[in-house]
N, C-alpha and C positions, 0 to 999 in steps of 0.2 A: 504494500500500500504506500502510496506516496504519501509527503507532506505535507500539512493543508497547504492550499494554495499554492505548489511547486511545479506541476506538471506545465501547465499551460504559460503562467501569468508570469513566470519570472523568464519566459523565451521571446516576450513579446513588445522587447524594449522598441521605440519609436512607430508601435503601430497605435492605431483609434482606441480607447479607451473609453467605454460607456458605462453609465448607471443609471440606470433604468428606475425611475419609482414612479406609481401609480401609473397613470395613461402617457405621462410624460414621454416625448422621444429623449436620450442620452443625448450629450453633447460630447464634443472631440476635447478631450482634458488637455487644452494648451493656456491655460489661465487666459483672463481678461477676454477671451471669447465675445464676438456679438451675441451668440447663443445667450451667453452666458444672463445679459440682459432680460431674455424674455421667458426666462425662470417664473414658474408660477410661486406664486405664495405660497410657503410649507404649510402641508395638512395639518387639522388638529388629531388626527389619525395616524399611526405612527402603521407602516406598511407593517405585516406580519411575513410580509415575503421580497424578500431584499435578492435584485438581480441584477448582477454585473456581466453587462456584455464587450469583451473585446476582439475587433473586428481586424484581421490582418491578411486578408486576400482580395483581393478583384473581382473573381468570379460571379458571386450573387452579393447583391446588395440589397441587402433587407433591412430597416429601420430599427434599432435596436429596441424600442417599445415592441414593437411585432415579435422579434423573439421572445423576448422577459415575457410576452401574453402568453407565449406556448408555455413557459414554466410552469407560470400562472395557472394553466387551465390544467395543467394536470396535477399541482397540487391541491388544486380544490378537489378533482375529481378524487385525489388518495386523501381524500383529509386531511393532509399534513397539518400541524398546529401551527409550523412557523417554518421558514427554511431563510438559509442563505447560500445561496446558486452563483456562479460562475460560469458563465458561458463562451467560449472560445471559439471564434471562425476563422478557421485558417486554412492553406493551400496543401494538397496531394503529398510534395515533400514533407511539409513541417510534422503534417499527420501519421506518417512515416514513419519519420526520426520518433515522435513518441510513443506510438505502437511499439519501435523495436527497442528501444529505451527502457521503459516502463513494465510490458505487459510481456518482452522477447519474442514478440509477432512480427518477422522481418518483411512485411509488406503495408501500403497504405490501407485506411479503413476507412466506411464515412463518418463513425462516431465513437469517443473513447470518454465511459463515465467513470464519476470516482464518487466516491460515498464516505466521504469523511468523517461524519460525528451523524449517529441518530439516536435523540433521548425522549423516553416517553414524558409527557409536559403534561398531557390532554387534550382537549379541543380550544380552540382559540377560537373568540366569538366572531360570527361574520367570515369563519376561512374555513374550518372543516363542513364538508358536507352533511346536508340533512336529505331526510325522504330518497326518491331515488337517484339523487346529486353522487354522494361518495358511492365510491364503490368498496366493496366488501373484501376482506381480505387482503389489503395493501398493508406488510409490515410497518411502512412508515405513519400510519393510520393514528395520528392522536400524537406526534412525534416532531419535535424539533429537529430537521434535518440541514448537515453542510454538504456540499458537494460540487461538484464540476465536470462539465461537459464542454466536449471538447467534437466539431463540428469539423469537416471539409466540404467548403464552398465549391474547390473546383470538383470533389466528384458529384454534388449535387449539380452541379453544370453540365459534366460528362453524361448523368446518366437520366435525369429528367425523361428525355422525350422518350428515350425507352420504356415509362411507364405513363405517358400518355399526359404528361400535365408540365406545372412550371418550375423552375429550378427554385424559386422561391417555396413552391408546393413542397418539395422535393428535401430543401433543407429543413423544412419544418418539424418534416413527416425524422428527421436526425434528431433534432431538439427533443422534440415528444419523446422518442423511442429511449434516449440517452435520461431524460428526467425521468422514466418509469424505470429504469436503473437503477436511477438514486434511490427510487421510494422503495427499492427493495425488493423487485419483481426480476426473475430469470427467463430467461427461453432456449433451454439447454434440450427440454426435451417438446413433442409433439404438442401434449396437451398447454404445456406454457408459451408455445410458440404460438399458437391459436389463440391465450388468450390475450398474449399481449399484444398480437394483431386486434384483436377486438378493442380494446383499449385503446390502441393508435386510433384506427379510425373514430371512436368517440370521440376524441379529444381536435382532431381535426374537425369533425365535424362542427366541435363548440369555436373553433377559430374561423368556421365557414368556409373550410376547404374541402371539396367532395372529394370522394375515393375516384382515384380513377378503375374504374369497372372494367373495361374492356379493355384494359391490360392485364386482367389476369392475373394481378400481381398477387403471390400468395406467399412469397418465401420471405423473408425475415429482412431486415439492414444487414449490412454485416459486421453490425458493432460490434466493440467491445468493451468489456466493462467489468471490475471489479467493485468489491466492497468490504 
């Protein structure tokens, strides 16, 4: 297991640096920013779900609010009681080097989770799901969870059209897969592969991205991920 915060964030000197809170887009952390001006006035609400996204590839450029929402929706969906996420979009190589690094997997992947601290808290009001919102059986269910996901933009570029949708769709669909990681969910064998297919597409669904169907897509990411 790595360090908190070592795998991704300490390789990613002079790339976009986001923090993501409520609907807010991130800004590019170079101080004094015009961004930086049209900061909304701090909530009296303090987030229970804190999402740092850093963006270091070309490939797909998605708004870092867009991503931190995919965390979002799937810790509501696991009830988490609180998390703090990490999310990393980098190119083919860098995902590479940490796959073989890290996990001893000497090829590129499209997503690598890490699962650093989960403690039972309880529900946190307004975040863990009621009625048939959470889903059942998510270890991270009632749990303060840390972690990091670690994205490749360009093979969500490379491989998009092969399943019928957009590269944007495509990294999402890495985001999602990688935070049901965190929350403690495997897909080592048939029955878990299935259901964390079902999962992904929930959670797409609640970010309003359709499955694409007629791709037939049925086989897994090829993430990887510890905890």
């Amino acid at each position: 297991m790595l360090p908190a915060r070592s795998a991704a964030q300490t390789k990613m000197d002079g790339y976009s640096r986001h923090h993501s809170c409520g609907s807010r887009d991130g800004e590019t952390d170079s101080g004094g920013s015009a961004a930086e001006s049209e900061r909304p006035p701090p909530s009296s609400h303090a987030d229970p779900i804190s999402v740092e996204v850093l963006d270091g590839q070309r490939f797909v450029r998605l708004p870092a609010a867009r991503l931190a929402e995919a965390v979002r929706t799937v810790c509501r969906l696991a009830g988490v009681a609180s998390a703090e996420i990490s999310v990393a979009v980098v190119d083919n190589a860098r995902i590479h080097d940490l796959n073989r690094r890290f996990l001893g997997h000497d090829h590129p992947t499209d997503v690598i989770s890490f699962t650093y601290a989960t403690h039972p808290v309880g529900p946190a009001e307004g975040m863990r799901g009621s009625g048939d919102e959470a889903v059942a059986d998510v270890p991270a269910r009632g749990c303060a969870v840390e972690g990091e996901i670690i994205v490749s933009g360009q093979m969500a570029a490379e491989r998009a059209a092969e399943f019928g949708w957009r590269p944007e769709d495509e990294l999402l669909l890495y985001v999602v897969h990688g935070m049901w990681h965190v929350c403690g969910l495997d897909d080592r064998t048939e029955r878990e592969r299935a259901a964390m297919r079902r999962l992904e597409r929930r959670a797409l669904e609640r970010l309003q991205v359709a499955w694409p169907e007629a791709s037939g897509r049925a086989a897994q990411t090829d993430g990887e991920g510890t905890r």
